[in-house]
One Martini backbone bead per residue (centre of mass of N, CA, C, O) as a GRO file, in nm:
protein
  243
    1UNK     BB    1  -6.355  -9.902   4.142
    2UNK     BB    2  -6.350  -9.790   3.863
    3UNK     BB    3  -6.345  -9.494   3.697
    4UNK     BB    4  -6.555  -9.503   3.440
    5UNK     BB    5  -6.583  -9.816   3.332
    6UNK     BB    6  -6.778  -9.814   3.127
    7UNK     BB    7  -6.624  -9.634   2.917
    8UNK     BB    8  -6.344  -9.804   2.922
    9UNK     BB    9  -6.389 -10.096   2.845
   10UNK     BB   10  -6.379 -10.078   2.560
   11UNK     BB   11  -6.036 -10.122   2.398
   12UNK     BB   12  -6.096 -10.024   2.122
   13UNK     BB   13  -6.349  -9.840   2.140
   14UNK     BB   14  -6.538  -9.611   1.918
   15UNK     BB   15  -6.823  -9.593   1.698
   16UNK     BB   16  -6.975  -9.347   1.452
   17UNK     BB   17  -7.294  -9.301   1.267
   18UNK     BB   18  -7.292  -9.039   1.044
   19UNK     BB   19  -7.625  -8.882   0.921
   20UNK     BB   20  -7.913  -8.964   0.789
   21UNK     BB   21  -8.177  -9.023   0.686
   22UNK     BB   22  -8.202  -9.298   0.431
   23UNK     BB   23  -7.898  -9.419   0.372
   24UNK     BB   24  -7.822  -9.690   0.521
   25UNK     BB   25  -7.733  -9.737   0.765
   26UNK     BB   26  -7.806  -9.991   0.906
   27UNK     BB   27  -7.603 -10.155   0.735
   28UNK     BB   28  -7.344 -10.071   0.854
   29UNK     BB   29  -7.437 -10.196   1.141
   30UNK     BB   30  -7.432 -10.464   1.037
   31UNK     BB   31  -7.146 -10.500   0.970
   32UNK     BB   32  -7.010 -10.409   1.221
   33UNK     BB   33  -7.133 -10.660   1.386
   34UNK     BB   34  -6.932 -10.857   1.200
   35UNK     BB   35  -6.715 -10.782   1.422
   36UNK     BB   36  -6.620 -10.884   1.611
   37UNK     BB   37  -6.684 -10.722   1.933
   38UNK     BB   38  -6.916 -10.563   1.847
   39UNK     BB   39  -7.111 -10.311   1.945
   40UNK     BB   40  -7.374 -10.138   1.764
   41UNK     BB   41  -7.606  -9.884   1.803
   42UNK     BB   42  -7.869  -9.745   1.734
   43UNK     BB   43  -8.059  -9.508   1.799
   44UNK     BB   44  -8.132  -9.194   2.021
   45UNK     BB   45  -8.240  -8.931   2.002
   46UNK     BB   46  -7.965  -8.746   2.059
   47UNK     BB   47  -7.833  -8.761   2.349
   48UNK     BB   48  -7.588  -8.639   2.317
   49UNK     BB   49  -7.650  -8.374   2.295
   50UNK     BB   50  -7.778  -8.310   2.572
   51UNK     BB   51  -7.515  -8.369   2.693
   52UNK     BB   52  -7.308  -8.197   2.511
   53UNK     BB   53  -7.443  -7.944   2.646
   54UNK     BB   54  -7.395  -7.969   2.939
   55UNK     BB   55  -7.073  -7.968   2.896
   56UNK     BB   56  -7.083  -7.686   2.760
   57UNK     BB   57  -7.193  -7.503   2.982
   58UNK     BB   58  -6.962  -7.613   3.228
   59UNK     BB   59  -6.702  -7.465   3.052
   60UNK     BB   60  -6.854  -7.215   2.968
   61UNK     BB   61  -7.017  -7.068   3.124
   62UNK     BB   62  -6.949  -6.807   3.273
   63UNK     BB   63  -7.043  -6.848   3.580
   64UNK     BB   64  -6.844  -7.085   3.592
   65UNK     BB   65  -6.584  -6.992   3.475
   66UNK     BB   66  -6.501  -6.756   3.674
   67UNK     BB   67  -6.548  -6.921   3.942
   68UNK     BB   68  -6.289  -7.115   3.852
   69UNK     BB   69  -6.107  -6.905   3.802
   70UNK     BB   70  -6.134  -6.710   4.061
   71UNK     BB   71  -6.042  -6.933   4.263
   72UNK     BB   72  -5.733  -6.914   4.185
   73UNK     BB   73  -5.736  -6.602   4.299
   74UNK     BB   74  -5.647  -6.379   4.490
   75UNK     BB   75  -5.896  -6.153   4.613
   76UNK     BB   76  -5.775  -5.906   4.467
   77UNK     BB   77  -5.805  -6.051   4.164
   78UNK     BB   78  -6.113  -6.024   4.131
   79UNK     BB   79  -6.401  -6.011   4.052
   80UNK     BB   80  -6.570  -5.789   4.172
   81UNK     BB   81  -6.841  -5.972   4.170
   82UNK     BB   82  -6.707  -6.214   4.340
   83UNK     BB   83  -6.534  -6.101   4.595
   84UNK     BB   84  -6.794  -6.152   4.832
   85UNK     BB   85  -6.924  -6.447   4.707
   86UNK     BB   86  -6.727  -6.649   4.686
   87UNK     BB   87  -6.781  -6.931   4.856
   88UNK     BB   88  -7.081  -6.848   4.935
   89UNK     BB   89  -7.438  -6.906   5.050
   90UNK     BB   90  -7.509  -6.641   4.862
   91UNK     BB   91  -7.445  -6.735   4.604
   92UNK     BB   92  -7.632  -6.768   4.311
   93UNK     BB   93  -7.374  -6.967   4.265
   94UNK     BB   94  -7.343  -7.173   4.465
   95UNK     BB   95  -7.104  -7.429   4.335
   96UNK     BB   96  -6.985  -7.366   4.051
   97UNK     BB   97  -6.663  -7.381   4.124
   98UNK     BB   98  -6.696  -7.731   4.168
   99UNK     BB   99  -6.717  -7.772   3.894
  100UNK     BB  100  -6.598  -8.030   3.682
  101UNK     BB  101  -6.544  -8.028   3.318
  102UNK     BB  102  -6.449  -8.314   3.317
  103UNK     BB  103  -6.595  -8.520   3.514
  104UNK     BB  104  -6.866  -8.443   3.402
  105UNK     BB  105  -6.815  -8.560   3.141
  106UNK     BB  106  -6.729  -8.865   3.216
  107UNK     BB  107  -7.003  -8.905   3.364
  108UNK     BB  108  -7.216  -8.903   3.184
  109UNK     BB  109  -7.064  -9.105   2.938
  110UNK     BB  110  -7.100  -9.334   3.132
  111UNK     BB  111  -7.389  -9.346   3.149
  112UNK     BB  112  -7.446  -9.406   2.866
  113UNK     BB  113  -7.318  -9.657   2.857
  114UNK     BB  114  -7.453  -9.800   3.073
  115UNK     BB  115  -7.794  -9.708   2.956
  116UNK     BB  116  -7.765  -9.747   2.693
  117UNK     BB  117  -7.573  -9.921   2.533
  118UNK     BB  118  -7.477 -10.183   2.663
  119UNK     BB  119  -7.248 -10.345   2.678
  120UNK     BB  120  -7.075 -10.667   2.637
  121UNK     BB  121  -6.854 -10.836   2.776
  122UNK     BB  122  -6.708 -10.897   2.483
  123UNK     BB  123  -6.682 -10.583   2.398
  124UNK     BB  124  -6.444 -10.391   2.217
  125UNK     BB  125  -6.662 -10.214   2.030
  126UNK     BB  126  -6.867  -9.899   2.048
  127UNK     BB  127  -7.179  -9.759   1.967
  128UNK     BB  128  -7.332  -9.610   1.697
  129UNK     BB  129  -7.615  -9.468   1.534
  130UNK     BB  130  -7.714  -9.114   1.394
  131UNK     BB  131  -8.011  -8.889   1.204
  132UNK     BB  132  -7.948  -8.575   1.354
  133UNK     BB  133  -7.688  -8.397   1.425
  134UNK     BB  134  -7.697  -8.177   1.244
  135UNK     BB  135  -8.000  -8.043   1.331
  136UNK     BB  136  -7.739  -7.867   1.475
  137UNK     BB  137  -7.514  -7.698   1.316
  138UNK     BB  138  -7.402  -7.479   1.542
  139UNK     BB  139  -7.316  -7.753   1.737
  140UNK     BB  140  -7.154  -7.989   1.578
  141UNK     BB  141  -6.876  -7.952   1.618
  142UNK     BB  142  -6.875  -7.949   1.893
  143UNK     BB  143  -7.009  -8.229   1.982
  144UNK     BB  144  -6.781  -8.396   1.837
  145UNK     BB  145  -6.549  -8.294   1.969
  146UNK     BB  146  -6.666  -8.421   2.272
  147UNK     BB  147  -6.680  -8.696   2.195
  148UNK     BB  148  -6.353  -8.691   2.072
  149UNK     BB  149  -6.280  -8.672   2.374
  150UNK     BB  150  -6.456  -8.860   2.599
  151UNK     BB  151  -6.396  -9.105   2.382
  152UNK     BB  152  -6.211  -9.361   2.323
  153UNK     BB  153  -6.113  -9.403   2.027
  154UNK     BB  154  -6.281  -9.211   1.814
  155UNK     BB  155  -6.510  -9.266   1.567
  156UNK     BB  156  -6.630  -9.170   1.238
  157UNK     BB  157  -6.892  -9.242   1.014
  158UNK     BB  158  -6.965  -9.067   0.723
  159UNK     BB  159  -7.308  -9.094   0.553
  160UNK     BB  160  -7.412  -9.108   0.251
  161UNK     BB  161  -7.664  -9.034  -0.043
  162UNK     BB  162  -7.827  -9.029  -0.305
  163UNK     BB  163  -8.053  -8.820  -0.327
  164UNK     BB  164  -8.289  -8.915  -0.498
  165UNK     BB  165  -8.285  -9.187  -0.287
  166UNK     BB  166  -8.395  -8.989  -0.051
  167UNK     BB  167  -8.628  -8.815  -0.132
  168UNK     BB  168  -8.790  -9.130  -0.207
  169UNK     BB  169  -8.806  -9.171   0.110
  170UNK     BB  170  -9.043  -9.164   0.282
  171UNK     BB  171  -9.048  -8.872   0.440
  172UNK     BB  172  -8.935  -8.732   0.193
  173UNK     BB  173  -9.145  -8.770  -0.014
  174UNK     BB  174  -9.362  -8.543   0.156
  175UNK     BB  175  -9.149  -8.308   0.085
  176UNK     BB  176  -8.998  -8.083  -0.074
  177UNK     BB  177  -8.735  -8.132  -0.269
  178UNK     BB  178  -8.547  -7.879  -0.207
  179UNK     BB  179  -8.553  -7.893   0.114
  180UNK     BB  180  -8.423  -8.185   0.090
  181UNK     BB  181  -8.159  -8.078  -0.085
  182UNK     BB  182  -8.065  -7.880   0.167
  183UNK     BB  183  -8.039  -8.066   0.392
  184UNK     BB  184  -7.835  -8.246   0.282
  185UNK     BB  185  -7.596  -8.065   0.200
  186UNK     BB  186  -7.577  -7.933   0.484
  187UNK     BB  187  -7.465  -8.206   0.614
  188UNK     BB  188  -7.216  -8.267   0.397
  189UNK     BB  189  -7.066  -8.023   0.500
  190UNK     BB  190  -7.034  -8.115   0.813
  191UNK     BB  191  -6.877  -8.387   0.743
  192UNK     BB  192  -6.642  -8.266   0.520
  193UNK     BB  193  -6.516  -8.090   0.726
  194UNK     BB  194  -6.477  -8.305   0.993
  195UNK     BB  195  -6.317  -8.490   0.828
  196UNK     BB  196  -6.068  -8.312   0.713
  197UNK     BB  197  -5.989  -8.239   1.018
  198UNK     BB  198  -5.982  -8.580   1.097
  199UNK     BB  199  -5.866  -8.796   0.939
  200UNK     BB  200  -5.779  -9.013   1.182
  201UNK     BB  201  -6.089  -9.039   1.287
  202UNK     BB  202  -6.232  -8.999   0.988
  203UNK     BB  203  -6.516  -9.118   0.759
  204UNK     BB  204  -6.599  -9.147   0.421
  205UNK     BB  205  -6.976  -9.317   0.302
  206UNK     BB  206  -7.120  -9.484   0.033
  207UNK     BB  207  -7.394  -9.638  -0.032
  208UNK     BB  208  -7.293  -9.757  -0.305
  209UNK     BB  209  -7.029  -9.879  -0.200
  210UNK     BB  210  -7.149 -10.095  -0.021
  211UNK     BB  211  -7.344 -10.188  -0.239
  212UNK     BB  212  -7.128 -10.336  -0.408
  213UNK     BB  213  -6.911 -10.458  -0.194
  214UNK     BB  214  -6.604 -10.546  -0.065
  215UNK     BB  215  -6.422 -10.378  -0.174
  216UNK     BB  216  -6.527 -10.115  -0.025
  217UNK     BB  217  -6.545 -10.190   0.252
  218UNK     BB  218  -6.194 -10.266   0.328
  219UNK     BB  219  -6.190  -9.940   0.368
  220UNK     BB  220  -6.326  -9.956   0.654
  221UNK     BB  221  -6.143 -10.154   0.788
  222UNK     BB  222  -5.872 -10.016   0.735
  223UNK     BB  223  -5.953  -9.802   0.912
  224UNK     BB  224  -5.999  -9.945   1.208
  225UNK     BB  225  -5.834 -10.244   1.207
  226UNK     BB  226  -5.997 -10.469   1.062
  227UNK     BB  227  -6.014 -10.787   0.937
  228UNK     BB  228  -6.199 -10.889   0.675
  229UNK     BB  229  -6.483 -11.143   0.621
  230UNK     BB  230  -6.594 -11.190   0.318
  231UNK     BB  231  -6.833 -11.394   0.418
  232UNK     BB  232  -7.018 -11.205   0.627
  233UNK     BB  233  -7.023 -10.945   0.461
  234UNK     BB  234  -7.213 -11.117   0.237
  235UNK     BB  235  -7.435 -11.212   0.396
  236UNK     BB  236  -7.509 -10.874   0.518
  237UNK     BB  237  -7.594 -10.827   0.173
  238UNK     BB  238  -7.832 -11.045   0.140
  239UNK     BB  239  -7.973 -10.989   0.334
  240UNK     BB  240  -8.066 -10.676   0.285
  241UNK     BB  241  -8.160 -10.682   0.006
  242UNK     BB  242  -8.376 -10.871   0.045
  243UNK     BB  243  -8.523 -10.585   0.181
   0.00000   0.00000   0.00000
């Protein structure tokens, strides 16, 4: 059995739907899903954040790094600190110097791709949509490294959208305005600077301009690289609108 197989599965690789709530997000998904071989799933209330938590602590945290780092360095060239207790039973951290930062990283997300995402066998780009991400902004750009490392062919599509039509939608609407307009702002400030650093694989979209019609979808398609159905496409803006 091919190592980590159910990661590598989908030939096409993953798309992710990167937002806020309330953006139109779930439309984006039903596009995504009318691309023959695609599975795009909904929310998992940002189960990667956790994930690629535990893989940045695997690779950064020092007590990991120094013992993988000296593990390879003659004993006299050692931290004092790891010096008598490296690779012994009595070290406080003993087996971390074991545990390799790339595996760990794959066989996570292999688990993700497993049980959470579950594509069908005939997926062939697969992927989610999720309205968290931004959340901690302070670790987002690292998130998105470690998945844009992780995942084959990973893609973000970064949605905005109208600031007054989402501040009264929903849960936004019970909040001081101000709140929500510095929440949209602050995450768009995260897209936007992501989608600049990574042109090759992010792409920024509106929601004006998803609900205006196929010829601005065709952007969207022409970045996958998949030729667009304008009858599909139209289809999935009819359902949508009418609800």
């Amino acid at each position: 059995m091919p190592a980590y197989r159910h990661l590598y599965a989908p030939q096409g690789g993953y798309v992710f739907v990167v937002t806020y709530g309330r953006s139109g997000s779930t439309l984006t998904q039903n596009l995504l899903n009318a691309i023959p071989g695609y599975a795009i799933r909904g929310e998992n209330a940002n189960l990667t954040h956790l994930f690629a938590k535990a893989i940045y602590l695997v690779r950064e945290h020092e007590m990991f790094r120094w013992r993988r780092e000296d593990l390879e360095k003659p004993r006299d060239e050692r931290r004092p600190y790891l010096k008598p207790i490296l690779g012994k039973p009595w070290d406080p951290w003993a087996g971390a110097e074991k545990v390799d930062p790339d595996q760990f990283s794959l066989a996570l997300m292999d688990l993700f791709v497993r049980q959470v995402l579950r594509p069908p066998k005939d997926c062939r780009v697969s992927g989610f949509k999720e309205i968290r991400f931004h959340e901690d902004a302070a670790f987002f750009r690292d998130h998105l490294d470690i998945m844009r490392t992780v995942f084959p062919k990973a893609r973000f599509l970064f949605q905005r959208r109208n600031h007054e039509a989402v501040a009264k939608s929903s849960w936004w609407a019970k909040q001081p305005r101000e709140k929500v307009f510095a929440q949209l702002r602050q995450a768009e400030q995260l897209f936007l600077a992501y989608a600049a650093a990574h042109p090759d694989c992010a792409m920024m979209l509106d929601y004006e301009g998803l609900v205006s019609g196929p010829d601005y979808i065709r952007g969207m398609h022409d970045f996958l690289g998949e030729p667009m159905d304008r009858q599909a496409v139209e289809a999935v803006l009819a359902r949508s609108l009418r609800h």
